[in-house]
Structures are given as C-alpha cells and as structure tokens.
C-alpha positions as CSV (number, residue, x, y, z in Angstrom):
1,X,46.6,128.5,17.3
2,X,43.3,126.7,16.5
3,X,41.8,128.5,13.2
4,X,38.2,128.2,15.5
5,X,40.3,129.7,18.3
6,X,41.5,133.0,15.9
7,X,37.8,133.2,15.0
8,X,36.3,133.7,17.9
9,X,39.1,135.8,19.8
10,X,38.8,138.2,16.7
11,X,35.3,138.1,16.2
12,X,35.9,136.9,12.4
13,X,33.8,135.5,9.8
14,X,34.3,132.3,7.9
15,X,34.7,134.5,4.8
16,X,37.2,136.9,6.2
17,X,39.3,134.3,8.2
18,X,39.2,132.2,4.6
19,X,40.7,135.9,3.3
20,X,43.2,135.8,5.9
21,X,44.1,131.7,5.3
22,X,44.2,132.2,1.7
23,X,42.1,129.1,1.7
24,X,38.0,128.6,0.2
25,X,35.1,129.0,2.9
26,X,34.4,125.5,2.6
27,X,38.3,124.5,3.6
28,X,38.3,126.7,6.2
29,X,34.6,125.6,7.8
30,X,36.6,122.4,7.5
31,X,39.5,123.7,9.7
32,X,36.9,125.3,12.5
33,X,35.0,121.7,12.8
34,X,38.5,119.9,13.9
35,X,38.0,119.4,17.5
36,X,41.7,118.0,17.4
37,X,44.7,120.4,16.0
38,X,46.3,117.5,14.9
39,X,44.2,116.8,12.6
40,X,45.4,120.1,10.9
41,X,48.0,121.2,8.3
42,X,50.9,122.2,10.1
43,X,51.5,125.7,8.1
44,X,47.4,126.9,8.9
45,X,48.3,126.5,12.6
46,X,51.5,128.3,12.1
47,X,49.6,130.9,9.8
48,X,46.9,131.3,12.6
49,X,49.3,131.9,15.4
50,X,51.2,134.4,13.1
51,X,47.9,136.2,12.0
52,X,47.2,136.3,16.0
53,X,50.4,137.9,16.9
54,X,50.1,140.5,13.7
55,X,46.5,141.5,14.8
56,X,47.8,141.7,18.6
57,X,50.5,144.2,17.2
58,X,48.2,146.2,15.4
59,X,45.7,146.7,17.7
60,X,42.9,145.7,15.3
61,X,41.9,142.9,12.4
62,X,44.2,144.5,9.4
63,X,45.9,142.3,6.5
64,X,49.0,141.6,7.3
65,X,51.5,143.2,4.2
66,X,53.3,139.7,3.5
67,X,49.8,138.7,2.3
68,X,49.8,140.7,-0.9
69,X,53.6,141.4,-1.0
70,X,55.5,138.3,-2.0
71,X,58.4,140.2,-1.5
72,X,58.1,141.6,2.2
C-alpha cells in the first residue's frame, strides 16, 4: 500500500503517519509525493500494507505493539 494511499484512508497526518513509519516528516512527505510505488523502499510499502491491516483489525488508528516492543 501507497504511504499517500494509508493517509488518506485513515485520515492521518504527515506527523502521525511519520510516527507510524518510524521515519522524519520530511522522508515521509517524500514517500506521499511518489506518484509511482516503485519508486519506493520495498519494507515502507510492506510496513504500510501491515499498518493497514492492523488498523482494519482494530477498528480505529492505534500503534501497533511491535512498534515499541522489539520482542513481540
């Protein structure tokens, strides 16, 4: 999934999807301005789709535990 695409369907901000990507708001502006995924790291697509499936799960926009559990 498209980082733009996650933001949008999940009304996030640049801040909290940079939160979410572990990445700086700059990097992830970045991300959202690629009109082609290819032109993305493989892992942030793959991070985006699991954050997408996580939220779906839950119901709602909630941190996922494996982001501040190394161990999960």
């Amino acid at each position: 999934m498209h980082p733009r695409d996650l933001r949008a369907k999940y009304n996030l901000s640049i801040s909290k999807l940079a939160f979410f990507l572990c990445r700086d708001h700059r990097t992830v502006e970045r991300y959202c301005s690629y009109a082609d995924p290819i032109d993305l790291p493989e892992m942030v697509l793959g991070y985006c789709w699991l954050l997408d499936n996580w939220f779906s799960q839950q119901g709602k926009v909630a941190p996922p535990p494996f982001l501040f559990d190394p161990t999960f």
